[in-house]
Each structure stands twice: as structure tokens, then as C-alpha cells.
C-alpha positions in Angstrom: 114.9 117.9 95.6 113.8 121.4 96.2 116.3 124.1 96.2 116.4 126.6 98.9 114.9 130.1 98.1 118.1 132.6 96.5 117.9 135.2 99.4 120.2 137.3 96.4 117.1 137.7 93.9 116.4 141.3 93.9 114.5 141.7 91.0 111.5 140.7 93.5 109.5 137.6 91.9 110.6 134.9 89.6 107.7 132.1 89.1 108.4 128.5 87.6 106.4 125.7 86.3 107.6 122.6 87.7 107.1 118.3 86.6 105.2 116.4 89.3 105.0 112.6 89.7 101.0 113.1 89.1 101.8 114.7 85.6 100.0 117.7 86.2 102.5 120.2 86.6 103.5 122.4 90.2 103.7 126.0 90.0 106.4 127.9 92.1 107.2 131.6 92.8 110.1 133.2 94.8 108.7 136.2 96.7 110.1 139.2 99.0 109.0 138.4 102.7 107.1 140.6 103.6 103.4 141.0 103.8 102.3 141.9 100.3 103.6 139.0 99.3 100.4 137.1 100.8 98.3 138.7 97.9 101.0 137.4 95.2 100.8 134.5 96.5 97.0 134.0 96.6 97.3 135.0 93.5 99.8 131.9 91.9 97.4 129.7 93.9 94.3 131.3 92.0 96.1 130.9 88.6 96.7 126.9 89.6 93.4 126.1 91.0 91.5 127.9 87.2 94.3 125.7 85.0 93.2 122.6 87.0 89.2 123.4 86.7 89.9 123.9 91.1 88.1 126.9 91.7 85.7 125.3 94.6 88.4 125.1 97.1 89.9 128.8 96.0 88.9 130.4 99.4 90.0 127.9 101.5 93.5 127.4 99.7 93.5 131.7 99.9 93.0 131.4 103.4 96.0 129.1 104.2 98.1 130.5 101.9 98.2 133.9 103.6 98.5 132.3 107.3 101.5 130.2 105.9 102.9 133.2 104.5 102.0 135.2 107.1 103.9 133.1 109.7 107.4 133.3 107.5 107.0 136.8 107.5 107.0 137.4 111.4 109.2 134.1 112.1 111.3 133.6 109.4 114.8 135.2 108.4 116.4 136.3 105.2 114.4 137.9 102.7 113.0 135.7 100.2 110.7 132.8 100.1 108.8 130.0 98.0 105.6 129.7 97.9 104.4 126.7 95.7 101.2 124.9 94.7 100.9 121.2 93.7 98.6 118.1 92.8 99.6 115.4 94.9 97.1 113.3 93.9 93.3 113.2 92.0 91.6 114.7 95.3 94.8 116.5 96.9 96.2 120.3 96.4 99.2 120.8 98.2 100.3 124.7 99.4 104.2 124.9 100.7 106.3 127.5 101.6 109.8 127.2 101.9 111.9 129.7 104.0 115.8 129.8 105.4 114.8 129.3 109.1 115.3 126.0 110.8 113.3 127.1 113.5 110.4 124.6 113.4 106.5 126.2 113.8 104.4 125.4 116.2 100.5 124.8 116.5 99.6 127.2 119.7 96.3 127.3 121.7 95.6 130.7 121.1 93.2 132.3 123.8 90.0 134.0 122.7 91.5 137.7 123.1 94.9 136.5 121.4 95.6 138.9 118.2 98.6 136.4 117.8 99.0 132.4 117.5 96.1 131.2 115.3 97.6 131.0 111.9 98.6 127.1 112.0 95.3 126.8 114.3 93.6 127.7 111.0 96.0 125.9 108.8 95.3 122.6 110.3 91.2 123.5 110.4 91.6 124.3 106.6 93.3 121.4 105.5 92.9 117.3 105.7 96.9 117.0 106.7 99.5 119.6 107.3 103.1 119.5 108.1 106.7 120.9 108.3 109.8 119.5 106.5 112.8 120.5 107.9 115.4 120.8 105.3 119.6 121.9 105.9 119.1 125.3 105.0 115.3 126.0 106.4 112.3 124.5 106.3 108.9 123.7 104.0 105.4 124.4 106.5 103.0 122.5 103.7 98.8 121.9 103.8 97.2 119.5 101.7 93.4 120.6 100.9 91.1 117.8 99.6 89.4 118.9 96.1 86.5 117.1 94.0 88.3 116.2 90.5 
């Protein structure tokens, strides 16, 4: 079970290397929340996708990566948050990030001159499956990209 982000970390990043049931490990980092964190976490999702030979779905995974992260930033409270990148299977790459807001996310039907409401619009174009586990303390918004082994 996944711990909740330590909104107490000040020291800015701390990154982990995590077991997985697929025995290729997950990678983790604890980020500020706030918008230069998308580009730290494109980068942990770079650094996964080279160690697993994944470099063809890098833009894709950068792209949902920053509209997940994005979307804590302007919804979510509390200052810090996960980001983590996983196999959860041969042809499957999972992004999640894990925040301290219960409020759940919502997929919106943007209208062509909305600046706003097309992050999860994108996420769920990007991805073969997305989703949102709500947990006691927050929540996990989570994409699953399909990848050629």
C-alpha cells in the first residue's frame, strides 16, 4: 500500500526505486506542487522509459505527465506530491500521481475557446485506460499508456 506524500519534506525532492509484481522495478519521486515540478517529473518518467529500452512512447507519457501534474497543481492542496512511473505489465506503463485532496477530478467538455478543462480530455486521448483511486488521505489520478516490449 502506497503511503501518502509527507507534506513536511522541505528539502524539495526525494526519489525512490520501488518492487513491482512484474519484477521490473517502479520509480517514485516526492515533488513541491507547483508548476516546475511538471519538468521534474517528465524527467523521472524519461529516466524510466531509457532503463526499460521505452523511449517510443516518451512524448506521449511527457504529455500526460504534465496534465496530471498540472491538474494537482491548480486543484490540489498541501504542498507536496508523488509522481510515479510503473510496468504493469509487458505492453503497459503506468503514470500516477498522488496528492492529499479527496476531491475527485473530473473529465470536462472543454469548449473550443476554453484556456481551462482539457487536461484529463488529453489524458484519456493519450492513454488506453485512465483512472482515479481515491485513498483516506487524497487521491491517485493514474494513465496506463500501451508500449511495444
Amino acid at each position: 500500500m502506497e503511503s501518502p506524500p509527507n507534506p513536511k519534506v522541505r528539502s524539495g525532492v526525494s526519489t525512490m526505486t520501488e518492487p513491482s509484481a512484474t519484477g521490473v522495478p517502479a520509480y517514485s519521486e516526492t515533488m513541491r506542487r507547483e508548476r516546475e515540478s511538471a519538468s521534474a517529473a517528465r524527467g523521472l518518467v524519461s529516466s524510466s522509459l531509457r532503463v526499460w529500452g521505452l523511449e517510443d512512447v516518451e512524448d506521449s507519457a511527457w504529455l500526460v505527465v504534465t496534465e496530471l501534474v498540472s491538474n494537482t497543481v491548480k486543484h490540489a492542496r498541501l504542498e507536496m506530491i508523488r509522481v510515479k512511473v510503473s510496468r504493469v505489465g509487458p505492453k503497459r506503463v503506468r503514470i500516477a500521481v498522488t496528492d492529499r485532496s479527496r476531491k475527485l477530478p473530473t473529465l470536462c467538455d472543454a469548449g473550443e475557446d476554453d484556456v481551462n478543462g482539457r487536461g484529463l480530455a488529453i489524458v484519456a486521448a493519450m492513454s488506453q485506460k485512465w483512472g482515479v483511486d481515491p485513498m483516506r488521505w487524497g487521491k491517485r489520478v493514474w494513465a496506463e499508456l500501451e508500449v511495444s516490449p
